[in-house]
C-alpha positions as CSV (number, residue, x, y, z in Angstrom):
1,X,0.0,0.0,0.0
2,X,3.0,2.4,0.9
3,X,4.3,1.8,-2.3
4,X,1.4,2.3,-4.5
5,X,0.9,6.0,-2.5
6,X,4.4,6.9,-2.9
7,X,4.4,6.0,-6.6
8,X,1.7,8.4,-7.1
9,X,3.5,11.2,-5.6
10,X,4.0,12.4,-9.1
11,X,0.9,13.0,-10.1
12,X,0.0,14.6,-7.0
13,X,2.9,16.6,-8.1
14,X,1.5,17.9,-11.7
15,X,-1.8,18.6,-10.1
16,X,-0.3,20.9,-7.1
17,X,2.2,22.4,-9.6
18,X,-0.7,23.1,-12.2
19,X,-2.9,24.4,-9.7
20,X,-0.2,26.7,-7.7
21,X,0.9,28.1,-11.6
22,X,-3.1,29.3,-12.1
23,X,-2.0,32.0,-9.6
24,X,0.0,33.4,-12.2
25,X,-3.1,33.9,-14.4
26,X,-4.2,36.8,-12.2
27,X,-1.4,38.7,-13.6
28,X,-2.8,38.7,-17.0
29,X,0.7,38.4,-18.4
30,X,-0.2,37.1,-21.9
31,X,2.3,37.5,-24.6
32,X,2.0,39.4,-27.4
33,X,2.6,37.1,-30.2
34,X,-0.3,34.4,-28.6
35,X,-3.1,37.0,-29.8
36,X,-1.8,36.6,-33.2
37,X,-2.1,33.2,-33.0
38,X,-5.5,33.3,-31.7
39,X,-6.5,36.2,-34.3
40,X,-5.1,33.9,-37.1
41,X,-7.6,31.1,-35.0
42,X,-10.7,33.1,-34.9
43,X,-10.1,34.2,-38.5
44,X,-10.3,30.4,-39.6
45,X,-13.6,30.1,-37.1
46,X,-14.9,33.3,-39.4
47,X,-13.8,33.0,-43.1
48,X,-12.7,29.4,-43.0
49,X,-9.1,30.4,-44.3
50,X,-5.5,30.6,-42.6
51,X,-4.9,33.9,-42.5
52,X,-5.1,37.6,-40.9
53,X,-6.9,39.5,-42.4
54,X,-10.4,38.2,-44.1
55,X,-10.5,35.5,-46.8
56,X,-6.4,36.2,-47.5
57,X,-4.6,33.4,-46.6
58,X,-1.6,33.8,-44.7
59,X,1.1,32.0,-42.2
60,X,0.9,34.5,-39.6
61,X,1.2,32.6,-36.6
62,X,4.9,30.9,-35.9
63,X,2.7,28.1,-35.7
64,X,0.5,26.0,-37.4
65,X,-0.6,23.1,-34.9
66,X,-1.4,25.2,-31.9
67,X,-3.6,27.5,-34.9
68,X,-6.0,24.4,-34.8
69,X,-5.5,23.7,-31.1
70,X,-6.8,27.7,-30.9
71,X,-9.4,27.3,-32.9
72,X,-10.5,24.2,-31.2
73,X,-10.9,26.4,-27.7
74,X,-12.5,29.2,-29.5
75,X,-14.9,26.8,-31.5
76,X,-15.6,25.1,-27.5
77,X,-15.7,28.1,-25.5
78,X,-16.2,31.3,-27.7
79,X,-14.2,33.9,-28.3
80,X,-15.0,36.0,-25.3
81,X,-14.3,32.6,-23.0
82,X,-11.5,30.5,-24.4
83,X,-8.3,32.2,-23.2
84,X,-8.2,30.9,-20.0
85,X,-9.1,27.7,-20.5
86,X,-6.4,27.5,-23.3
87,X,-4.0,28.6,-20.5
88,X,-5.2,26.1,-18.3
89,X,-4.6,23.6,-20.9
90,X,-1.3,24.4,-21.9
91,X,-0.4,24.5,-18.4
92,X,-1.4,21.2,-17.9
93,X,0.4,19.9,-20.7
94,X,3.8,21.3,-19.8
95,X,3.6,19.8,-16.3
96,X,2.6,16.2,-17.8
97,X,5.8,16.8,-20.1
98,X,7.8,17.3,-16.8
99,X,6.3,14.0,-15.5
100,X,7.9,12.4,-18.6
101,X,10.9,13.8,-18.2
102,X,10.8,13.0,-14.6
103,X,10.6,9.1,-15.5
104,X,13.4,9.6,-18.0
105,X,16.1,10.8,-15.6
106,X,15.0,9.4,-11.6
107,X,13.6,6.5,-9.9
108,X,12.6,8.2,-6.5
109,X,8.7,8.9,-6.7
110,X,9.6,11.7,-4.4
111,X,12.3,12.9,-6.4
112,X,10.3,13.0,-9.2
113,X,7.6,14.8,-7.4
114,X,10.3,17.7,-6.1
115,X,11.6,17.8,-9.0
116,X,8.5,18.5,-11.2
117,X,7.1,21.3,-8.6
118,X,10.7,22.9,-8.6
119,X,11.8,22.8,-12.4
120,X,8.0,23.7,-12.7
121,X,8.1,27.3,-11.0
122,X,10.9,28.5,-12.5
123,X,11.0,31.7,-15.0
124,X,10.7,30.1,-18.3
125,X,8.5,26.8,-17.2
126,X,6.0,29.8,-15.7
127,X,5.7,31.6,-18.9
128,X,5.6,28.2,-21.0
129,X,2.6,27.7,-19.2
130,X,0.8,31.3,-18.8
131,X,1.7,33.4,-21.8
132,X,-0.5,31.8,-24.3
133,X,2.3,30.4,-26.6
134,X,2.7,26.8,-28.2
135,X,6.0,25.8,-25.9
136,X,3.4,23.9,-23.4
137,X,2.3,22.1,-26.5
138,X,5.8,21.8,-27.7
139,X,7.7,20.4,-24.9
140,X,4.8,17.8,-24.1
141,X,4.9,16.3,-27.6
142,X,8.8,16.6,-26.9
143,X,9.1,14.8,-23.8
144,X,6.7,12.3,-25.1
145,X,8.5,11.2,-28.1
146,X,11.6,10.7,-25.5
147,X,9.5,9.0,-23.0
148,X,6.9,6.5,-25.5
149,X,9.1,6.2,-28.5
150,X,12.7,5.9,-27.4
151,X,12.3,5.0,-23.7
152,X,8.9,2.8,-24.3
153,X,10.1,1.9,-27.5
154,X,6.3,2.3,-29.0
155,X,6.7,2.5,-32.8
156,X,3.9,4.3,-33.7
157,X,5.1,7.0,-31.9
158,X,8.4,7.0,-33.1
159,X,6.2,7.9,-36.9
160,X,4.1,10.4,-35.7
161,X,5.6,12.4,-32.7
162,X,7.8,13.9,-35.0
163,X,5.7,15.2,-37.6
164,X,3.1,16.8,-34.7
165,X,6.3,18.5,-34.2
166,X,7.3,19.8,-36.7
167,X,3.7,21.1,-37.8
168,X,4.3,22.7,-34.2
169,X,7.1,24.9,-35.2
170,X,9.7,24.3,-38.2
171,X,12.8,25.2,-36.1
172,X,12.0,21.8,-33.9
173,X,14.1,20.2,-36.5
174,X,17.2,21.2,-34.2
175,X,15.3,18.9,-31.5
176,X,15.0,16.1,-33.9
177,X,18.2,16.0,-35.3
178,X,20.3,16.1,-32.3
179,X,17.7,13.1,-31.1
180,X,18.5,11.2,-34.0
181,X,22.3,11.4,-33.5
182,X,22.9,11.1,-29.9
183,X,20.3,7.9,-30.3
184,X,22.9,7.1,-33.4
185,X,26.0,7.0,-31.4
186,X,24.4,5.5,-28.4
187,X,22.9,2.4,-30.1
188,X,25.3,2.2,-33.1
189,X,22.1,1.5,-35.6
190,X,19.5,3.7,-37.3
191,X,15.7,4.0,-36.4
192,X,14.7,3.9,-39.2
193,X,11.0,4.3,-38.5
194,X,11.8,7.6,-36.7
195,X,14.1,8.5,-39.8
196,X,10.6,7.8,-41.8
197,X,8.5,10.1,-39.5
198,X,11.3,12.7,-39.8
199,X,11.5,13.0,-43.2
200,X,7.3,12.7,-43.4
201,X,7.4,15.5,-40.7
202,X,9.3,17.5,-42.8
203,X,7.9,16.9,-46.4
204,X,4.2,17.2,-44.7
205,X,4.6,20.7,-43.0
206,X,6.8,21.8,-45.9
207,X,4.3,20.6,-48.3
208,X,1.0,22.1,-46.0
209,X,3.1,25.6,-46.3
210,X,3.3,24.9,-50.3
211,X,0.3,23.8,-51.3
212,X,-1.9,26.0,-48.9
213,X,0.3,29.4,-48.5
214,X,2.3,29.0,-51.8
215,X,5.4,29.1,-49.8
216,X,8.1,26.7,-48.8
217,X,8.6,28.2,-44.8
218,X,6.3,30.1,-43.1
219,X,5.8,33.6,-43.6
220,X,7.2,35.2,-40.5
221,X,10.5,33.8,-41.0
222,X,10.4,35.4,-44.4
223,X,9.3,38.4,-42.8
224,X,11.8,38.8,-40.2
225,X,14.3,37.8,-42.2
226,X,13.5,40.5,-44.9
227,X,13.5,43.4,-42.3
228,X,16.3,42.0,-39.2
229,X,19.0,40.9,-41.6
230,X,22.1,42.7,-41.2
231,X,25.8,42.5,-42.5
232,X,28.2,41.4,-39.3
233,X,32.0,41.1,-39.6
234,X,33.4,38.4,-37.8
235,X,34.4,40.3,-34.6
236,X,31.1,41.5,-35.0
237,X,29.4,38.2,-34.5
238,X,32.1,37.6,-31.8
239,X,31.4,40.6,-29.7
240,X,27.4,40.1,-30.0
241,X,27.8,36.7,-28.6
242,X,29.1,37.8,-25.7
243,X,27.1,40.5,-25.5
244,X,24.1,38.5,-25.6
245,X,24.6,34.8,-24.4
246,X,24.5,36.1,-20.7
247,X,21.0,37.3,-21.3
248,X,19.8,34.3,-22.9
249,X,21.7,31.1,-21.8
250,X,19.9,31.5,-18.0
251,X,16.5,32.5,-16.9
252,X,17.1,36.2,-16.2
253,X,16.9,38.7,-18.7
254,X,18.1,42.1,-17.3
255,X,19.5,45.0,-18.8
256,X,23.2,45.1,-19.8
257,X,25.8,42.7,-21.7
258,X,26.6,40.9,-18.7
259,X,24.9,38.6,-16.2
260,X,27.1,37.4,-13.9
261,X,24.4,35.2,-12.6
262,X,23.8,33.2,-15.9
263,X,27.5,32.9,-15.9
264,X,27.5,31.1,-12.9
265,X,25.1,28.7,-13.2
266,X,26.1,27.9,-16.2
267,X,29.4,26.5,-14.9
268,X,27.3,24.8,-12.4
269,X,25.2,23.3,-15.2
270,X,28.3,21.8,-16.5
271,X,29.7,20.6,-13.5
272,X,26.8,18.7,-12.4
273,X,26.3,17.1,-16.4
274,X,29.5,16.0,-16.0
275,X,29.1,14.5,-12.7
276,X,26.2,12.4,-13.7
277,X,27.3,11.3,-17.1
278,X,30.8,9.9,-15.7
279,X,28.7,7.6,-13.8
280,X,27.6,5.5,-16.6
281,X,23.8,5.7,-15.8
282,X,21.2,4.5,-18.8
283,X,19.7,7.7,-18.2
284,X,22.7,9.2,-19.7
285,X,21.6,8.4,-23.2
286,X,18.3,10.9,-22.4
287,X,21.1,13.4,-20.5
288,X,22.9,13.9,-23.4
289,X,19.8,14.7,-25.5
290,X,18.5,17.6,-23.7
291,X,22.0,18.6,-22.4
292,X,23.8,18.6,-26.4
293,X,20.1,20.2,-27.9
294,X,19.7,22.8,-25.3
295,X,23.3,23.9,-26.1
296,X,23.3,23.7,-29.7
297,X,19.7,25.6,-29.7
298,X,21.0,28.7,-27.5
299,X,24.0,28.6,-29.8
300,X,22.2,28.3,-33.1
301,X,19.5,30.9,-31.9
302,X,22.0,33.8,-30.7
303,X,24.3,33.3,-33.5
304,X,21.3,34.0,-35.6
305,X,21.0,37.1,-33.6
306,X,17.2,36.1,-32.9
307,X,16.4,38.0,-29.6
308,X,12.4,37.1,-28.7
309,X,13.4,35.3,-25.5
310,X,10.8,32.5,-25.8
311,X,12.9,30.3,-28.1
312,X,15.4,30.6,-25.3
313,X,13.1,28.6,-22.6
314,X,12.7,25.2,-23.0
315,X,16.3,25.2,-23.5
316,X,17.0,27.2,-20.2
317,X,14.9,24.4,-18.5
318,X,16.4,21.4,-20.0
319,X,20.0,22.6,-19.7
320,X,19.1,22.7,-15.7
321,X,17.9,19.5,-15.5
322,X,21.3,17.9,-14.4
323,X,21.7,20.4,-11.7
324,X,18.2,18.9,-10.0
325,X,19.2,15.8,-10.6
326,X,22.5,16.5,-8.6
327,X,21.2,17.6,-5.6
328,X,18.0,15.4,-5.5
329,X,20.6,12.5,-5.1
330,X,22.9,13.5,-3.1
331,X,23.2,10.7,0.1
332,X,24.8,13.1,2.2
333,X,23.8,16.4,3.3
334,X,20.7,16.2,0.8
335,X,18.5,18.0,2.8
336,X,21.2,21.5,3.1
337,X,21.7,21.1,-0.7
338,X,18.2,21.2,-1.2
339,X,17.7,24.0,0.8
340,X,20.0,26.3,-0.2
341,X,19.6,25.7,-3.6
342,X,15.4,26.6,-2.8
343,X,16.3,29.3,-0.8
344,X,19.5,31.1,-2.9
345,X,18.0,30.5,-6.7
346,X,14.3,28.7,-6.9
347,X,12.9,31.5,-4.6
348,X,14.1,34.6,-6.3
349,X,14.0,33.4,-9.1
350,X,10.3,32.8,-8.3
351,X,9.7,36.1,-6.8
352,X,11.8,37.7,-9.9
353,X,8.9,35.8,-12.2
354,X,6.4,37.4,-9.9
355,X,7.3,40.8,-9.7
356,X,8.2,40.2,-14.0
357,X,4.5,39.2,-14.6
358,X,2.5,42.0,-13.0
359,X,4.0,44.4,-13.8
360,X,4.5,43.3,-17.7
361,X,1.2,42.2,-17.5
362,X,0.0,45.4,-16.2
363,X,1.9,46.7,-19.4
364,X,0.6,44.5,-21.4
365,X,-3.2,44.1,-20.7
366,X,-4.2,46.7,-18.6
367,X,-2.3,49.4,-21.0
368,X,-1.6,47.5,-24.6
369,X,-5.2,45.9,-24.6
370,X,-6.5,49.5,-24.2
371,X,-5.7,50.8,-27.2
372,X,-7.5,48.1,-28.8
373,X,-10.3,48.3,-26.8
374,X,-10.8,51.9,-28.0
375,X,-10.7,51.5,-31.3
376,X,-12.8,48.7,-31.1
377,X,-15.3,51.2,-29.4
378,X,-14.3,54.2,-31.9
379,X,-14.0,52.5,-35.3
380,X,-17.4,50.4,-35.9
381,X,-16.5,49.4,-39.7
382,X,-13.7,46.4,-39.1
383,X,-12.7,46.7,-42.3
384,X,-10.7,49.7,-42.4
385,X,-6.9,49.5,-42.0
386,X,-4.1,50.4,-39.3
387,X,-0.6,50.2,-39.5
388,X,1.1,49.2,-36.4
389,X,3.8,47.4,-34.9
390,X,3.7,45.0,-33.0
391,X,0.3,42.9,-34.6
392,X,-0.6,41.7,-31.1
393,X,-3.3,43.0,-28.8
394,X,-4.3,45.9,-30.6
395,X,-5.6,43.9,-33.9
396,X,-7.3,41.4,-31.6
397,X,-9.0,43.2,-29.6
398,X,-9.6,46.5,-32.3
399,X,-10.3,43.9,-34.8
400,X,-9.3,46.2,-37.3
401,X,-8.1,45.1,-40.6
402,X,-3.8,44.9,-39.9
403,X,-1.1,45.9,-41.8
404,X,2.0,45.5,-39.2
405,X,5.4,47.2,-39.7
406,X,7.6,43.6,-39.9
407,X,5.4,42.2,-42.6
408,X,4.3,39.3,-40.5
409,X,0.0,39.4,-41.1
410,X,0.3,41.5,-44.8
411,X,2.8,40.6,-47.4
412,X,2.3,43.4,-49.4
413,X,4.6,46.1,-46.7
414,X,7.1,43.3,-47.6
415,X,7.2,44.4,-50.7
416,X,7.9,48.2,-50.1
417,X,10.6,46.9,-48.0
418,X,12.2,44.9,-51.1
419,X,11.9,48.4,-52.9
420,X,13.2,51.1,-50.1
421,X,14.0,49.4,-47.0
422,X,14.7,52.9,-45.4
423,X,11.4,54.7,-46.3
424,X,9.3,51.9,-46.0
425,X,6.8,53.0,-44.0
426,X,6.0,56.2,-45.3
427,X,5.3,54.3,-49.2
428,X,2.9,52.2,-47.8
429,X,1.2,54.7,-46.1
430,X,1.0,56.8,-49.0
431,X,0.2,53.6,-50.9
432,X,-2.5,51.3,-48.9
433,X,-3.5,55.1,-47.1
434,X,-4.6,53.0,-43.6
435,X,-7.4,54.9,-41.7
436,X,-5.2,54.5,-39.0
437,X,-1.7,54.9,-38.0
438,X,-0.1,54.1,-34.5
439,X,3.1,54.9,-33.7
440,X,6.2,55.1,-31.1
441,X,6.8,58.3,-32.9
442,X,5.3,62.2,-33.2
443,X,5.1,62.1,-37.0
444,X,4.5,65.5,-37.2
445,X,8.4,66.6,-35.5
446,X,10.5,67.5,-38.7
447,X,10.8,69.9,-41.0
448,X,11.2,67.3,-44.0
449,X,8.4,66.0,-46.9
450,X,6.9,63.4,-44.6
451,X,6.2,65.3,-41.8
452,X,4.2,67.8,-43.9
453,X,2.4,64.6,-45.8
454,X,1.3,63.8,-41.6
455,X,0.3,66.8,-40.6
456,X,-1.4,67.3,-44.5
457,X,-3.3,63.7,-44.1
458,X,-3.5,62.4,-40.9
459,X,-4.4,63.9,-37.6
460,X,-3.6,63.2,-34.0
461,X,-6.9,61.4,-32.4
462,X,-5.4,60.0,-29.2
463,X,-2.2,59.7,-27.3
464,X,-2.2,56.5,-25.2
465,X,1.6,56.8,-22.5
466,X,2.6,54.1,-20.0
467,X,3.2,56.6,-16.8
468,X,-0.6,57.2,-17.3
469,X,-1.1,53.2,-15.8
470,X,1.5,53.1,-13.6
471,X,-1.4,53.3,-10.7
472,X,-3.4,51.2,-8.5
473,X,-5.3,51.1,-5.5
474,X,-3.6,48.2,-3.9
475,X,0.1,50.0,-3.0
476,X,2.4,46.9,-3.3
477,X,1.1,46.4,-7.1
478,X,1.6,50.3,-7.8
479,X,5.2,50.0,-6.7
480,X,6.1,46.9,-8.8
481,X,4.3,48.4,-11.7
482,X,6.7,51.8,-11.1
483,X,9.5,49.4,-10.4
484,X,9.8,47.9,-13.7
485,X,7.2,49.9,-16.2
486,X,6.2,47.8,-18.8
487,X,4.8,49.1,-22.3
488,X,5.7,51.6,-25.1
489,X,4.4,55.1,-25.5
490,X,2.5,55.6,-28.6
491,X,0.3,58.1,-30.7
492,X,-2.5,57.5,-32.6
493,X,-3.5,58.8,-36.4
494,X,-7.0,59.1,-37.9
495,X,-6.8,59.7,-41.7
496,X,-8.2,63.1,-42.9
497,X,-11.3,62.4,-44.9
């Protein structure tokens, strides 16, 4: 009977970890890239097509399985309802893809409990689960291909894992790869059935993006691509490393080159890897997985110069896993690592996610989502046009037709890019002439052409500033939201009829 409890100290575990995670919902710390998701989702509910804006198709979203995951919830719950069940969902699903990884790397039903509650409060596992994105998706169809098809050895899922995958987001190819090798050298023989539903994975979401978008990849790496992509010298690329990696390899992201912190874990996160692989465990063959991926993903990633800090998380969390494992087993003195490792990094970095998500949410919903609220209220014909960047809250919740400064939810900006990359903006505007223009700018300061085509075509309707919500009636919230101010300042345009 003892045993049969204590081997369900797991699941206890995802349940109390979910649950004590659903506080974080109250921060309404959603990011901005899930509402284009969602908007790409409700779009299919309305016009039946995969796209942004109307009946033009479109790869908008970064990805296309959690689009039909999205537009399940919608379809369930309705538009005004789905978002936190989504959350909930996704939650749910990242915490069962702990539980896998759990079984993967320790025997201890206890240690496996700890360890899910304590990898699962940490920065990145926090906003996997709350900020609306397809990583909670991602990671459990991850950690489930480890756990069913190379740990279980279940076939089927050694065909199919990978191409739910890959239709999750393109760049998991990295994942796939590096599984395929390590699994190579390990085993000295070939899967072939997971080389099958690798290549299917590939030729099916490549061939989804051809035959339905007319495109080989999806749209926003084109995009971003098209605007981001810069010329770098070698000491160039050098120097950015090192300006970067310190932000990105651990779970803080602060302002400055350097993060001391990241820099030691890190080490620590080497030391322990090392530690466990010399001891010549069968786990190692899963260790080496994660550990090799999540360096070659950071790696890949920053050398890219790709700085959106969520494809940064699941290798932040991976790359820690050793250092749980460590201290979870240690036979002496288990109890002092534990603590001290609770006390010096889980809890600040918990109260550092904390602080993080109200007052970004604050940024986010109760300032971004305003904007878009107005207009929704101002503007009653939803098909007129406003250029914007970024193509988050404000399109979903203005519901206003979107043209968005990076290209991402309307091609045709890309092509005013192609022509004059510097004057971009101004040509479409003069171009597509969008009802409605918001912007970080004053577009009337200058004395030059296109200030005078502003002031000649477009006036100022609103002015929407962050130090304007920096206030609250409960104190502690008003001094994290002054501590760290979240949001952008912006003014907004109303075309002269």
């Amino acid at each position: 009977m003892s045993e049969t409890k204590n081997s369900r100290f797991p699941i206890y575990a995802v349940i109390f970890t979910v649950l004590f995670k659903l506080l974080f919902l109250l921060t309404h710390y959603i990011q901005e890239d899930a509402f284009i998701t969602w908007r790409v989702a409700q779009n299919l509910l309305d016009y039946g097509v995969i796209g942004f804006n109307g009946d033009t198709k479109i790869s908008a979203s970064t990805t296309h399985l959690y689009v039909f995951v999205s537009y399940i919830f919608n379809f369930v719950f309705g538009k005004e309802n789905f978002i936190e069940p989504l959350l909930i969902f996704n939650s749910l699903l990242f915490t069962i893809g702990t539980l896998f990884l759990s079984h993967l790397v320790l025997k201890n039903p206890l240690h496996k409990a700890i360890f899910i509650f304590l990898i699962g409060i940490l920065p990145p596992s926090i906003k996997i689960s709350i900020l609306g994105m397809e990583y909670g998706l991602l990671f459990f169809l991850e950690m489930s291909l480890l756990y069913y098809g190379f740990y279980k050895g279940k076939k089927w899922v050694l065909a199919l894992l990978p191409v739910l995958i890959m239709f999750t987001r393109i760049d998991t190819v990295i994942f796939l790869g590096i599984v395929f090798l390590v699994d190579l050298f390990w085993n000295k023989k070939i899967r072939w059935i997971y080389v099958f539903g690798g290549i299917w994975g590939v030729l099916f979401t490549v061939a989804f993006n051809w035959f339905y978008f007319g495109e080989l990849v999806n749209n926003t790496i084109t995009a971003k691509k098209l605007l981001y992509e810069q010329s770098f010298t070698l000491q160039q690329h050098i120097n950015y490393f090192f300006a970067s990696f310190g932000n990105f390899w651990g779970m803080l992201k602060v302002p400055g080159n350097f993060n001391p912190v990241t820099v030691v874990v890190l080490i620590f996160e080497l030391l322990c890897f090392i530690y466990l692989v010399r001891q010549r465990n069968n786990r190692n063959y899963f260790l080496w997985m994660i550990f090799i991926f999540g360096w070659i993903k950071q790696i890949i990633f920053i050398s890219q110069k790709s700085l959106f800090d969520w494809y940064y998380w699941v290798p932040q969390l991976l790359l820690f896993v050793p250092v749980l494992i460590f201290i979870l087993e240690q036979k002496e003195k288990r109890n002092l690592w534990l603590s001290l490792l609770i006390i010096f990094y889980i809890v600040p970095m918990l109260a550092f996610q904390t602080i993080h998500s109200i007052a970004t949410g604050n940024g986010e919903w109760n300032y971004r989502r305003t904007i878009g609220v107005f207009l929704n209220q101002y503007e009653k014909d939803k098909n007129q046009w406003i250029l914007l960047e970024p193509a988050g809250y404000v399109p979903y919740f203005s519901e206003l037709k979107t043209i968005d400064e990076v290209g991402l939810v309307d091609k045709q900006i890309q092509e005013e890019i192609k022509k004059d990359k510097a004057n971009y903006w101004i040509n479409t505007v003069k171009t597509r002439k969008p009802k409605y223009l918001l912007s970080y700018k004053n577009l009337y300061e200058g004395n030059d052409a296109n200030a005078v085509y502003y002031q000649t075509h477009y006036r100022l309707l609103k002015e929407f500033r962050v130090k304007d919500h920096l206030k609250s009636d409960h104190k502690i919230l008003e001094k994290i939201y002054q501590l760290k101010p979240s949001g952008t300042d912006y003014n907004l345009y109303i075309k002269i009829e």
